[in-house]
N, C-alpha and C positions, 0 to 999 in steps of 0.2 A: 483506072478508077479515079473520079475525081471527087475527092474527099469534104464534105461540107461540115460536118460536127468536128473530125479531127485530126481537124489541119497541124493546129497546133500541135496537137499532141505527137502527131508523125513526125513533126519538125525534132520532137524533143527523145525520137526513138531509133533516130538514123544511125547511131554508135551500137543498138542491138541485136543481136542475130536475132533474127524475129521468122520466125516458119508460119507462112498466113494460111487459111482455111481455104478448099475451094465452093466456087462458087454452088458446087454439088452436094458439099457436105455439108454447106449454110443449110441449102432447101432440105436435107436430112433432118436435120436438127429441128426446122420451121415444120416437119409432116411426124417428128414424133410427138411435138406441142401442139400441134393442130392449130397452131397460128402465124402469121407471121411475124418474124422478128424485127424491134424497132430497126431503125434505117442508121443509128448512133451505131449500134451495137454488134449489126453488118459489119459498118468499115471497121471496126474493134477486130472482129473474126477474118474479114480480109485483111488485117494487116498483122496479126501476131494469134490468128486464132486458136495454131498448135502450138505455141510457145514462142518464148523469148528468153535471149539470154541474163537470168539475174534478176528478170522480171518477175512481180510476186513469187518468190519461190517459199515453197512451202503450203504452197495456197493451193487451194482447189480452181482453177480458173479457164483452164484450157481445154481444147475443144472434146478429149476423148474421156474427160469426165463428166460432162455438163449434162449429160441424158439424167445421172444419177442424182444430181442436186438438191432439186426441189424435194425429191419423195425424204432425203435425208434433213433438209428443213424439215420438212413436217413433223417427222420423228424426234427432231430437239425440242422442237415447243413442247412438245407431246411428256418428253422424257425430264424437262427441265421445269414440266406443271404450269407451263405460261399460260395465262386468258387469252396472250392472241391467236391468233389464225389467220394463214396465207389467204390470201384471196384467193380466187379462183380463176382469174389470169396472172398468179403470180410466177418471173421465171427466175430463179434462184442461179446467178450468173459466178457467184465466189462464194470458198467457202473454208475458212481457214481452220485445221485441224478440231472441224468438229464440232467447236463450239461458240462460232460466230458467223454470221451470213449476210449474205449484201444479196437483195433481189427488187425487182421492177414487174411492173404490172405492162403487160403485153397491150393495154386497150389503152396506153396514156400520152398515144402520137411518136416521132419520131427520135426523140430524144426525151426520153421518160425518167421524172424521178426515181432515185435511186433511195432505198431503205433498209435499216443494217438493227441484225438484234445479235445482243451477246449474251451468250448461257448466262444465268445467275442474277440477274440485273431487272430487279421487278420493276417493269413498266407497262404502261397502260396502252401504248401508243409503237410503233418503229418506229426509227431514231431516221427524220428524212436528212439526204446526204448530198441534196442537190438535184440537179441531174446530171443523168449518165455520161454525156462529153465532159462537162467539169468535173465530173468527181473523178475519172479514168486517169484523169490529166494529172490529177494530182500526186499521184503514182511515182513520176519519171522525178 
């Protein structure tokens, strides 16, 4: 695989035990959202897509919860009375106990902005984070 959004970042994850996704489980994942997944976010899932060691732990991030994500966004806005709303290619990729989430819009090219809301925190807008090769990176 030759990596183009996260070079860097794999330079900065060789000390990890990192268990990558296969390529069949990517196309799983891209037929239960009925689109497919940016091309950042691939080499993310082929290179630590069922875990890593140390890596976000605690966090919702890895590949055998990611089906469940979004619908559990939806139900914080929902529960915590926010004005906003997922879009409708939004894919909810982390999700740290509950009451904070990082999610990317499926239709915004290869390396898509990343945008993060936290329960409690009345705002008008998601809080953008970048995008998805730089903000991942920011992790290690």
């Amino acid at each position: 695989m030759k990596l183009v959004y996260l070079e860097k970042f794999y330079e900065q994850t060789k000390d990890l035990y990192c268990i990558p996704c296969s390529q069949d489980e990517i196309t799983k994942l891209e037929e239960s959202v009925g689109s497919p997944l940016p091309d950042a976010y691939k080499e993310f899932l082929l290179l630590m897509g069922k875990g890593a060691h140390g890596f976000m732990t605690g966090s919702d991030v890895f590949y055998h919860l990611l089906f469940d994500l979004t619908e559990g966004a939806h139900e914080l806005l929902i529960e915590d009375k926010s004005p906003l709303i997922l879009p409708e290619k939004a894919f909810v990729f982390w999700m740290h106990q509950g009451y904070q989430f990082l999610f990317f819009n499926l239709n915004e090219g290869p390396d898509p902005k990343v945008y993060y809301y936290l329960e409690g925190k009345k705002i008008t807008n998601f809080e953008d984070k970048g995008v998805f090769s730089e903000y991942i990176s920011q992790f290690i």
